[in-house]
C-alpha positions in Angstrom: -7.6 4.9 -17.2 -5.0 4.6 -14.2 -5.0 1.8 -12.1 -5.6 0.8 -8.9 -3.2 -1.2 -7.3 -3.6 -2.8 -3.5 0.3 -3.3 -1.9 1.3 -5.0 1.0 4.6 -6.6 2.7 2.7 -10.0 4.6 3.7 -13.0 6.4 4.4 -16.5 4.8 0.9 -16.9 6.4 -0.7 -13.7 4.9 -0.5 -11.2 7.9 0.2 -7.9 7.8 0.6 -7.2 11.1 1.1 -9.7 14.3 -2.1 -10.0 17.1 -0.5 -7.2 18.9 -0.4 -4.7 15.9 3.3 -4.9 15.2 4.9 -4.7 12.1 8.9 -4.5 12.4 9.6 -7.8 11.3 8.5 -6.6 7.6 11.2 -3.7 7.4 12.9 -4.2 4.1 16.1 -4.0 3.7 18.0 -1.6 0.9 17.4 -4.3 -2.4 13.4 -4.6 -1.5 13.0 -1.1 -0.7 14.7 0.1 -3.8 12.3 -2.3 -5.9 9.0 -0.8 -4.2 10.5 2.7 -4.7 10.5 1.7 -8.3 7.1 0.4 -8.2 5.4 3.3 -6.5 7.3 5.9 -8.4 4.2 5.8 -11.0 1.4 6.4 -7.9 -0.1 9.4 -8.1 -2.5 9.2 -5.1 -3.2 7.1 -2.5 -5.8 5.9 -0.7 -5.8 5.0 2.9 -8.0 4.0 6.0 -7.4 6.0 9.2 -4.7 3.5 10.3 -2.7 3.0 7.5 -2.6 7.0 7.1 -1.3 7.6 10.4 1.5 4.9 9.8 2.5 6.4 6.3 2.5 10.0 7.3 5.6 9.4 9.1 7.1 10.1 5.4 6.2 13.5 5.6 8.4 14.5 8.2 11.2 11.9 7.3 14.7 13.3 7.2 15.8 13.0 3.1 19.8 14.7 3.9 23.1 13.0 2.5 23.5 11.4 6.0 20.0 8.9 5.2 20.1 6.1 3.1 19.6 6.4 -0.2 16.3 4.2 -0.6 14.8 6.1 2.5 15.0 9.4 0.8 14.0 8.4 -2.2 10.7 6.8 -0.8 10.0 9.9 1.1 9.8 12.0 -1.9 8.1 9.6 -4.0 5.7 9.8 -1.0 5.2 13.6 -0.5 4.8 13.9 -4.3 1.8 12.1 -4.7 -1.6 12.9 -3.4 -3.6 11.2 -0.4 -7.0 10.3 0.4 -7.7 9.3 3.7 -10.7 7.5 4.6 -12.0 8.2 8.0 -14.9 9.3 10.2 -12.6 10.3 13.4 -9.9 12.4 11.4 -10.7 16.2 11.2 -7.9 17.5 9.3 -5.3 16.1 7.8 -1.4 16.3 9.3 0.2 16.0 6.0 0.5 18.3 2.7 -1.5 16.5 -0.7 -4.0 15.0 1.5 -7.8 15.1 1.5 -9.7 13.2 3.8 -12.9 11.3 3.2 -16.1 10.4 6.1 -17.1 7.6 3.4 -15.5 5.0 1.3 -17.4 5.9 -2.4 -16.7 3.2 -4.9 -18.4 5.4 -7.5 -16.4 8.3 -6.4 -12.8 6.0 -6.3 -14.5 4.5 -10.4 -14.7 8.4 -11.4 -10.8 9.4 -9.5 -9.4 6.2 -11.6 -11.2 7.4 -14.7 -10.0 10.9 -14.5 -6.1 10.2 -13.4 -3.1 10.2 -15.2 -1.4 8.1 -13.0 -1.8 5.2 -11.1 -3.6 4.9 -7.5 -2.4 2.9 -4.6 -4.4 1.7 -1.7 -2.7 0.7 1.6 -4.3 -1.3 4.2 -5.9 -4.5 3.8 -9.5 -3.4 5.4 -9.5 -0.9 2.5 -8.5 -3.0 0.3 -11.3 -5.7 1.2 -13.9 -2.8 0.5 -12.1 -1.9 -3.1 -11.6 -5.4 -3.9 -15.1 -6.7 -3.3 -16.4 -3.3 -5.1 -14.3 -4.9 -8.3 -11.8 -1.6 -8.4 -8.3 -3.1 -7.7 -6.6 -3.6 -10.8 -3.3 -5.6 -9.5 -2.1 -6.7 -6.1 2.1 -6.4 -5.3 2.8 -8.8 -2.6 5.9 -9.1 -0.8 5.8 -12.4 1.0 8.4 -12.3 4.3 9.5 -15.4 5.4 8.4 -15.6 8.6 5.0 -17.2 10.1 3.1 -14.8 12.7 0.1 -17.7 13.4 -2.3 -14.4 14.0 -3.1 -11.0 13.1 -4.0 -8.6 10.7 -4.4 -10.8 7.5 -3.6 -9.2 3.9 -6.8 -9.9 2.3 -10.0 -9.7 4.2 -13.1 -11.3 3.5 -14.3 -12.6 0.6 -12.9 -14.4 -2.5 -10.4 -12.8 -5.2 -9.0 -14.7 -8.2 -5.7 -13.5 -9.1 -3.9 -14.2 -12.2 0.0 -14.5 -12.0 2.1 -11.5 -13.9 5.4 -11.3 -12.7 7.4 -12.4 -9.3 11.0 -12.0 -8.3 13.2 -13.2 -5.2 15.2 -11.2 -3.1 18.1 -12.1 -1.2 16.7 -12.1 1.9 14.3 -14.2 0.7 11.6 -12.2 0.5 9.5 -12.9 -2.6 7.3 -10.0 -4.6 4.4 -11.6 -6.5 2.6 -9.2 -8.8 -1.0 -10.4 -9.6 -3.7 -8.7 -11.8 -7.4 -9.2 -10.2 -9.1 -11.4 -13.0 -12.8 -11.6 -13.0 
């Protein structure tokens, strides 16, 4: 069975985005981007709310020549390679190859892809990933911890309480820190 793993780039005080929606102070640089290129290489669909899709899809239409870097090429085609589900009400059609969208977030129809795939699932966005995590189908959480403090926001994890067990964690020379948890029960 694959699984499903929830990944996020937050705040020292577990924001995603600032109280204005931004998000450009999480921009990796080359060394973290290469490490979550490495980590989503294994993803074979993901799943995404309505705003988190329309952030991602830039991917599809990224340039990938000699002239880009390296890391940012390589992400776009880990990107386009894998299929998408997006979960939305509002969203007709989607603007992006591999992509399926959804008017209804079905845990027992997300149970059943996980079952069924070959390869691992992501989820992006942390409303999403509240739904999936209280539903008990996210497997592991990757958490790249920026050092910087927003005070508001968008916060990682929604509501409710997860326990997380500790698997691996490495520090970057920026000093951003990945923390790789598995969701115990």
């Amino acid at each position: 069975m694959a699984a499903l793993i929830y990944s996020a780039i937050m705040s020292l005080d577990g924001f995603v985005a600032d109280s204005s929606g931004a998000f450009d102070w999480a921009a990796p640089d080359e060394e973290v981007h290469a490490f979550v290129n490495d980590l989503e290489r294994p993803v074979g669909t993901y799943l995404y709310g309505r705003r988190m899709y329309d952030v991602m899809s830039a991917w599809e239409t990224m340039p990938t020549g000699p002239e880009e870097a390296a890391v940012t090429s390589d992400f776009a085609r880990i990107w386009r390679s894998a299929d998408k589900v997006v979960y939305s009400k509002t969203l007709d059609s989607p603007s992006t190859t591999r992509t399926r969208v959804e008017r209804d977030f079905d845990p027992d129809a997300v149970r059943e892809l996980k079952a069924n795939s070959q390869r691992d699932l992501g989820i992006g966005g942390p409303t999403l990933a509240a739904r999936a995590l209280s539903a008990g189908l996210v497997d592991e959480c990757h958490m790249f911890t920026v050092p910087i403090v927003i005070g508001a926001g968008l916060r990682a994890f929604q509501d409710g309480r997860v326990r997380l067990a500790l698997v691996d964690e490495r520090r970057f020379r920026s000093g951003v820190v990945y923390l790789r948890y598995r969701v115990s029960s």
